[in-house]
C-alpha positions in Angstrom: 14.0 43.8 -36.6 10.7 45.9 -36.4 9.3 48.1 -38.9 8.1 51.5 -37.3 4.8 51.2 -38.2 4.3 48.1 -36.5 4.3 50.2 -33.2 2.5 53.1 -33.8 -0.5 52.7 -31.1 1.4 50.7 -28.4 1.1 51.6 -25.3 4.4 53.0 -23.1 5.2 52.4 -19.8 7.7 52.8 -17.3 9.5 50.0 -16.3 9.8 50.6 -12.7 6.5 52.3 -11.8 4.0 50.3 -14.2 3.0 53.9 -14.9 1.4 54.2 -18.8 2.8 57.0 -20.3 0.6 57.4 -23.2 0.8 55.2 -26.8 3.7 55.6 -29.7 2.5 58.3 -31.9 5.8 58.0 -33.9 9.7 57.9 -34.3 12.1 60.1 -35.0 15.5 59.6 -36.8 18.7 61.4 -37.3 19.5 63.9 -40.0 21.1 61.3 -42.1 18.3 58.9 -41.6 20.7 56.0 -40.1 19.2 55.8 -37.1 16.2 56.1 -34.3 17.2 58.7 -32.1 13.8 59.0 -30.5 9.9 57.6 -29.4 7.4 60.5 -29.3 4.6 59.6 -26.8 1.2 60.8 -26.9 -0.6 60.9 -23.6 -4.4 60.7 -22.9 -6.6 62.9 -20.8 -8.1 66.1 -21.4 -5.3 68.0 -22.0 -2.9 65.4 -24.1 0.6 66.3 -23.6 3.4 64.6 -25.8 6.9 63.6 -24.5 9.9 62.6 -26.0 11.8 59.7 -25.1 15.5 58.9 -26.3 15.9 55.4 -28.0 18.6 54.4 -25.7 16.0 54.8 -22.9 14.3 51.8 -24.4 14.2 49.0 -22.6 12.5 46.6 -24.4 9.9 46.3 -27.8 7.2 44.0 -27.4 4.4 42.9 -29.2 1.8 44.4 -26.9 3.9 47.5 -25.2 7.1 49.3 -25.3 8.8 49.2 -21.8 11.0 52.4 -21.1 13.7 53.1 -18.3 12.8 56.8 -17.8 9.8 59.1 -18.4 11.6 61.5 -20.9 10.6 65.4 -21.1 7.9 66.9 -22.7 8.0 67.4 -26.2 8.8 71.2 -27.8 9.1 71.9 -31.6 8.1 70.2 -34.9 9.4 68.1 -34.9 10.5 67.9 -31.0 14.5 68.2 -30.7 16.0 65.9 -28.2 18.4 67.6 -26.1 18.9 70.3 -28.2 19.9 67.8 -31.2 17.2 68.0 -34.5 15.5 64.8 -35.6 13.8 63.9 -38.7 10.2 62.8 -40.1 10.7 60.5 -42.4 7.0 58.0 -42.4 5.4 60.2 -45.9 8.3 62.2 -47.1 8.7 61.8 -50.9 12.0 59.7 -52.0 14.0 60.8 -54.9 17.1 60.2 -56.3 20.2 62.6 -56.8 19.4 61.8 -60.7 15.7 63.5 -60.1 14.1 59.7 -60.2 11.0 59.7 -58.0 11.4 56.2 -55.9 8.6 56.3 -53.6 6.7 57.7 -50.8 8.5 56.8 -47.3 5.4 54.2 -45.2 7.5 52.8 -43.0 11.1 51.9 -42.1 12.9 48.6 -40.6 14.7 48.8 -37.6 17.4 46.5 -35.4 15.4 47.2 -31.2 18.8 46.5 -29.9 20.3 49.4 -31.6 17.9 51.8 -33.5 19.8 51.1 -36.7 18.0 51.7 -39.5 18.3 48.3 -42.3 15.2 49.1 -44.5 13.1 51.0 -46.0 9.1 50.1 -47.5 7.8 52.5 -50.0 4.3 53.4 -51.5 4.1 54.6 -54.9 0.4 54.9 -54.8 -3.0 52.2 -54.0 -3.3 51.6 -57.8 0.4 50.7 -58.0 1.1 48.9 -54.9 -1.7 46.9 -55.8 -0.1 45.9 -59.4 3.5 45.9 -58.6 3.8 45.5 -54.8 5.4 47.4 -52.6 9.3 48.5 -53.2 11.5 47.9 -49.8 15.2 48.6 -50.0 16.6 46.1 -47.5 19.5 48.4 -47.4 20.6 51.6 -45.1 20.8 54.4 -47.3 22.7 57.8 -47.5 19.9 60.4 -47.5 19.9 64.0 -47.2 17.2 65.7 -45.6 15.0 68.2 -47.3 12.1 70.4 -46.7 10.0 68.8 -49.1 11.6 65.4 -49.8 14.4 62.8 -48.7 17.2 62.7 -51.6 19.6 59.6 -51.9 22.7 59.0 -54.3 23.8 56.1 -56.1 20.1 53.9 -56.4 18.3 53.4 -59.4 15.2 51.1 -59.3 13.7 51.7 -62.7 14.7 50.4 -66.1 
């Protein structure tokens, strides 16, 4: 299991040509935030171009690159649809519960490579805080909906 964050910055390249395709600039997830559906690459140059790549075109996750099987297309929207389907920013969205507790900022989430399933979560409630109480990470997939302005989940309650 990785966490998302661990990747940002990699380089990607293509498995049969050797050919860099740019670095991980971030992933996208589905609109129930179960799993990855996506790797958005940034490319370099003068004119940096961003591209999309599906998760199941993955072929590996390593420590010092992410190897893909195909180039993917270039990237349209905000955030970039993939094949017509919407994905999801999740890394900074606000957490709250159905109740109207606020759980956490989103910094990162934990993910299985072999199948972009989506076992964690790591929230920031602030420097000040993390600093006192530690990070919270629900090891635990959760039933979100996707908002505008925040990410809202049923049935948690971490306060007392």
């Amino acid at each position: 299991m990785k966490f998302s964050q661990e990747t940002v910055g990699l380089p990607v390249v293509h498995l049969d040509s050797g050919r860099e395709l740019g670095k991980v600039r971030e992933w996208l997830v589905d609109e129930f935030g179960q799993v990855v559906l996506a790797l958005v690459v940034e490319g370099g140059g003068w004119l940096p171009q961003k591209r999309i790549i599906p998760y199941h075109e993955i072929y590996s996750i390593g420590p010092d690159a992410i190897m893909v099987t195909h180039v993917g297309e270039y990237a349209s929207g905000d955030p970039p649809a993939l094949n017509g389907q919407a994905t999801c920013r999740v890394i900074g969205m606000r957490l709250l519960a159905a109740h109207g507790e606020e759980l956490g900022i989103v910094e990162d989430f934990l993910f299985e490579e072999a199948s972009g399933r989506i076992t964690g979560w790591r929230l920031t409630s602030g420097l000040i805080d993390d600093l006192l109480y530690g990070r919270i990470v629900l090891e635990e997939p959760l039933q979100l909906t996707m908002g505008e302005d925040a990410l809202i989940v049923n049935g948690i309650e971490l306060k007392e």
